[in-house]
N, C-alpha and C positions, 0 to 999 in steps of 0.2 A: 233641316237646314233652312235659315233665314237668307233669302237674296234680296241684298238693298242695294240699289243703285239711285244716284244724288248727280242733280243737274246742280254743275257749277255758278252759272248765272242766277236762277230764279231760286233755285234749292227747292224745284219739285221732287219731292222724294217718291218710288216706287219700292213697294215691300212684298215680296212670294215666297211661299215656305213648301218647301219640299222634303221627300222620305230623308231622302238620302242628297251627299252631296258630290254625284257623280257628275261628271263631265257633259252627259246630254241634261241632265236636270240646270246645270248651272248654263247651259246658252238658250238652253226656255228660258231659264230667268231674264236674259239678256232680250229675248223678242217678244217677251212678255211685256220688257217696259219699252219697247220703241214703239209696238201695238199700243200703247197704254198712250203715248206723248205724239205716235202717228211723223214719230222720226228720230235722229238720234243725232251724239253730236259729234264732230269731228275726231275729237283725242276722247279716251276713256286712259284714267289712272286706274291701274292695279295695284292691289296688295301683292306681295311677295308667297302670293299661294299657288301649290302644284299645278290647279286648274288654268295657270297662265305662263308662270314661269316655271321649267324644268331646271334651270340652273345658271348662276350666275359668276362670275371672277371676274371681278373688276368694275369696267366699264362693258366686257363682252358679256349679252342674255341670249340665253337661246330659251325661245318660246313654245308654248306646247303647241305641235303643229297644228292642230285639231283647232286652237284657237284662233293660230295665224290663217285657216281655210277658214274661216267664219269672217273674221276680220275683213279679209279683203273680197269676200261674198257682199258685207255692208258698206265699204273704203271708208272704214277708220281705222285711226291709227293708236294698234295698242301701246299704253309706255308705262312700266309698272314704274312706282314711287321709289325711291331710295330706300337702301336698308338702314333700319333705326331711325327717322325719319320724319315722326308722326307728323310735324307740320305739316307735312307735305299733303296729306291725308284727311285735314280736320273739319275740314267740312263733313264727309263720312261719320267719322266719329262724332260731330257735333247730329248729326242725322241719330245716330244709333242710339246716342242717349237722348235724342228725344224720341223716340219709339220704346224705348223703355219707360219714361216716365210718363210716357202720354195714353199710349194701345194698351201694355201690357195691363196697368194694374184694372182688380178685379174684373178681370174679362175671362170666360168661358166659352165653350165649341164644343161643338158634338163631335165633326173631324174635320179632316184634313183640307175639305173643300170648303166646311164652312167659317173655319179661319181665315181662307183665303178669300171667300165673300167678304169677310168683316175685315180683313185690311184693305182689300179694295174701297170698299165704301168709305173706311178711314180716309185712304191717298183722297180719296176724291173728295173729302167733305173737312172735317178737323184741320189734315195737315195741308192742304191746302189752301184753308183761308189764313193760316196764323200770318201774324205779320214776317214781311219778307226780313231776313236778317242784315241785308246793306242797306234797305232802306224802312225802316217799320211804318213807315206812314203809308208804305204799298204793300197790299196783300202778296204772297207764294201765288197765288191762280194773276191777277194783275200783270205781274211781272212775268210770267210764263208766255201769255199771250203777246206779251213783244218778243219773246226770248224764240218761240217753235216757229214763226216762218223762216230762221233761219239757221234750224234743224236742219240735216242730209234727208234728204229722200227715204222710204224704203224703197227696195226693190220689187220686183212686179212677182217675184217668188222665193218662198222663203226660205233659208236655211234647212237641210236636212236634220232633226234633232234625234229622229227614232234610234232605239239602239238594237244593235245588228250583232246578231251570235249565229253562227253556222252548228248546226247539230245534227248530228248521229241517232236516227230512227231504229230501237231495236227490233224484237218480234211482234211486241203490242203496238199499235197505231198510236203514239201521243210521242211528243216535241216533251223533252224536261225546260223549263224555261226560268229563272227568277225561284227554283226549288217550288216548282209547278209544273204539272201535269196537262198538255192542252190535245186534245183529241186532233186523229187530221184523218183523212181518209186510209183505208185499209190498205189501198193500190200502193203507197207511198213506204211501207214500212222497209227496213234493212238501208235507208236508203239516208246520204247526205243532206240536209237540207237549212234552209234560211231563217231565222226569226228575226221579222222588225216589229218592234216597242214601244206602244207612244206609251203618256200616261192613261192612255184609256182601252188600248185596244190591244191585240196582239195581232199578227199577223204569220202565216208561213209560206214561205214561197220554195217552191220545185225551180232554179233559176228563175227564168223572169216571169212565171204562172204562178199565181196566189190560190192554194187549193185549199187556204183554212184561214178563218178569221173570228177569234171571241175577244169578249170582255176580260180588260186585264183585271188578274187577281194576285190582290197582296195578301195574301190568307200563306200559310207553308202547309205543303203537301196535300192542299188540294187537287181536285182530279176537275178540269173544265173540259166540257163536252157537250160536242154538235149531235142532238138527237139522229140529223140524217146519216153522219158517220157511222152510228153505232146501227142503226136501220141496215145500212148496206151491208156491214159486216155480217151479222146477224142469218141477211137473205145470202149472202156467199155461202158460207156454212151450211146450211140450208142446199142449197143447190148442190153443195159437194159431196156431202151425206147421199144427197141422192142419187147422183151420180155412180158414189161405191156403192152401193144398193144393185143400181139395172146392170150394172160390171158384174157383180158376185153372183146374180139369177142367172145371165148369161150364159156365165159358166159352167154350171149346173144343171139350169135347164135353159135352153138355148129358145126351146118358142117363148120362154116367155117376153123376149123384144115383140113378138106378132100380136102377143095378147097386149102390151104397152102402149103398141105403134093403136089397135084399134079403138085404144081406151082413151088415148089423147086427142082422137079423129075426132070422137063423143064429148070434149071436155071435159074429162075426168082431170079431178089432180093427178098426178102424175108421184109426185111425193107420199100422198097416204096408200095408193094401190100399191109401192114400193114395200112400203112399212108393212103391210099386210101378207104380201107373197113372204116377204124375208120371214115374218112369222110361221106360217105355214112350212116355208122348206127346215126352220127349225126343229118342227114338231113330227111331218111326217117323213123327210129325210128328201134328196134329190131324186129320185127314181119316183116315187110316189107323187111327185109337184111335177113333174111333165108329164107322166099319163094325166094327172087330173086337168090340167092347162089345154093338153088337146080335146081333153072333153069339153070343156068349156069352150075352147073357139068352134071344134063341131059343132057344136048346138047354134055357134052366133049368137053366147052370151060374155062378151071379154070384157069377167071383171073377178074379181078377188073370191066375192062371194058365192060364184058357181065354180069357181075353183075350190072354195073350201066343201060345197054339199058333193060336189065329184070325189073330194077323198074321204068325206065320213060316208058315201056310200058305199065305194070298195072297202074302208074299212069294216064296214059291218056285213057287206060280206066275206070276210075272212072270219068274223067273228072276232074280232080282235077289238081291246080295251081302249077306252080315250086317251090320247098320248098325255103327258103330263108335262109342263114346259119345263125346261129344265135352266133354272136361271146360273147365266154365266157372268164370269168378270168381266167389267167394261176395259180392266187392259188389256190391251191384246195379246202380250207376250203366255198370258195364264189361259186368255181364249184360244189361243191357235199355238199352242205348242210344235216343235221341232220334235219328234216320235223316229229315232235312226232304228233300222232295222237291226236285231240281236242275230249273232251267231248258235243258228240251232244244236251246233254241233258240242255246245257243253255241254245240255242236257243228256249226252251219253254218257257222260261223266259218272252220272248220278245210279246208271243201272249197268255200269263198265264191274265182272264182279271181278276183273284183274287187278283192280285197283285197289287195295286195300288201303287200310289208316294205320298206319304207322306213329306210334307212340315212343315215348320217351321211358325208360326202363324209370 
């Protein structure tokens, strides 16, 4: 979208080109050229577009609210032109054909920011010295400089422009935004949340707490993401893993919290001495991991590894073979089956000799 806005007096022209022509892009455009001029003028004529007028019968307009709260945020007064009209407007249009025949031809950009570098420098260089059009013997900048001290003010804060969508966090950690993907922290997900928009940034706020902030992306269906989000996530799992770990030995073998408790005393990880016992109760069973667990703390060695020589030495006292691991599903429903107890009482069935088989003649 091209936003041109045309000072009635001087006909300093202001030109921004933006993605789209949504309703926050078009009142940048609008603080783009008061930034630009360092004020604005009383009355602004609109064209008869949605961004301004919602709908008209007659003499009665009713204006898009969004621009009547911007309006009187700057106190100007908007007044769109008449329908069918164009006198009304020809300054405008005398502005657009000349940015057609001036900017446009044989001109090139890399993107979207460096078109807007190049018409800027335009406004400020080319269309700005041409001669003024009510009086050619005074430059467009000449006559500007009588025309801007008696510009409106800005005001000391500027219009809010970001654009503001309320969104629904599912089980994965990321905000959809703009058909994007932006990461936010783990603690947040299932949960309602805020995104405001400039053209550069995103933003997410929990109510009035901003717990995430990246670069905005016009790419579709990229995934943008805060290293430290994915870090924390990452160490939760982590900790929760371990967690069912020192739950599962518990239960099993109960000292082994005492051989845990003396191993974290010493600053052991606490996660790989987990991984290690969980191994061991796989291979030699629960009965055989807490005899060898109190051998190990008898002796005042609590750690995995005089856990494991405590059960290859009962093992080889019994004379018994290396256990062999036995690799299981990582789902759990095929790991820990539901096993209902069978009624023993049909295998009488089978040795009943009252029972005979009865066939069909």
């Amino acid at each position: 979208m091209a936003f041109v806005m045309v000072l009635s007096y001087s006909r300093r022209i202001f030109l921004r080109f933006f993605l789209d022509a949504r309703m926050e892009n078009f009142l940048r455009g609008h603080q783009a050229a008061f930034d630009a001029w360092k004020g604005l003028p009383r009355v602004l004529l609109y064209d008869n577009l949605k961004s301004a007028v919602l709908e008209r019968r007659g003499a009665a307009i009713r204006f898009h609210p969004t621009l009547l709260a911007f309006a009187d945020h700057y106190h100007y007064e908007p007044r769109p032109v008449a329908v069918a009209r164009g006198n009304e407007k020809g300054r405008v249009e005398r502005a657009i054909r000349y940015i057609r025949d001036n900017f446009w031809p044989a001109r090139s950009f890399a993107d979207l920011d460096d078109l807007n570098a190049q018409s800027q420098a335009w406004c400020e260089g080319p269309a700005l010295e041409r001669p003024c059009p009510e009086d050619r013997a005074l430059s467009v900048r000449s006559v500007f400089v009588a025309e801007q001290p008696r510009l409106l003010a800005l005001p000391d804060n500027a219009f809010p422009t970001d654009e503001q969508v309320v969104v629904r966090v599912g089980k994965t950690p990321y905000v959809r935004f703009d058909r994007n993907d932006y990461s936010v922290p783990h603690t947040h997900v299932r949960r309602s949340l805020t995104v405001l928009a400039s053209p550069t940034q995103v933003r997410v706020l929990d109510g009035l707490e901003q717990i995430a902030h990246h670069r905005r992306s016009y790419d579709r269906a990229a995934q943008i993401e805060n290293p430290a989000h994915i870090q924390a996530l990452i160490d939760y799992k982590r900790a929760g893993s371990a967690h069912r770990g020192v739950d599962r030995l518990a239960a099993v073998a109960p000292n082994s919290r005492d051989l845990l408790t003396h191993a974290a005393e010493r600053g052991e990880n606490l996660g790989t001495l987990t991984a290690m016992l969980l191994r061991l109760l796989d291979q030699y069973g629960a009965q055989e991991l807490q005899l060898a667990i109190t051998d190990a703390l008898e002796r005042g060695v609590p750690h995995p590894t005089a856990v494991r020589i405590a059960l290859e030495r009962r093992r080889d006292e019994r004379g018994a073979v290396p256990p062999l691991p036995v690799p299981l599903s990582a789902d759990a429903r095929r790991r820990d089956p539901v096993v209902r107890t069978h009624d023993l009482a049909s295998y009488d069935t089978l040795t009943n000799p009252t029972i005979s088989d009865e066939s069909s003649p």
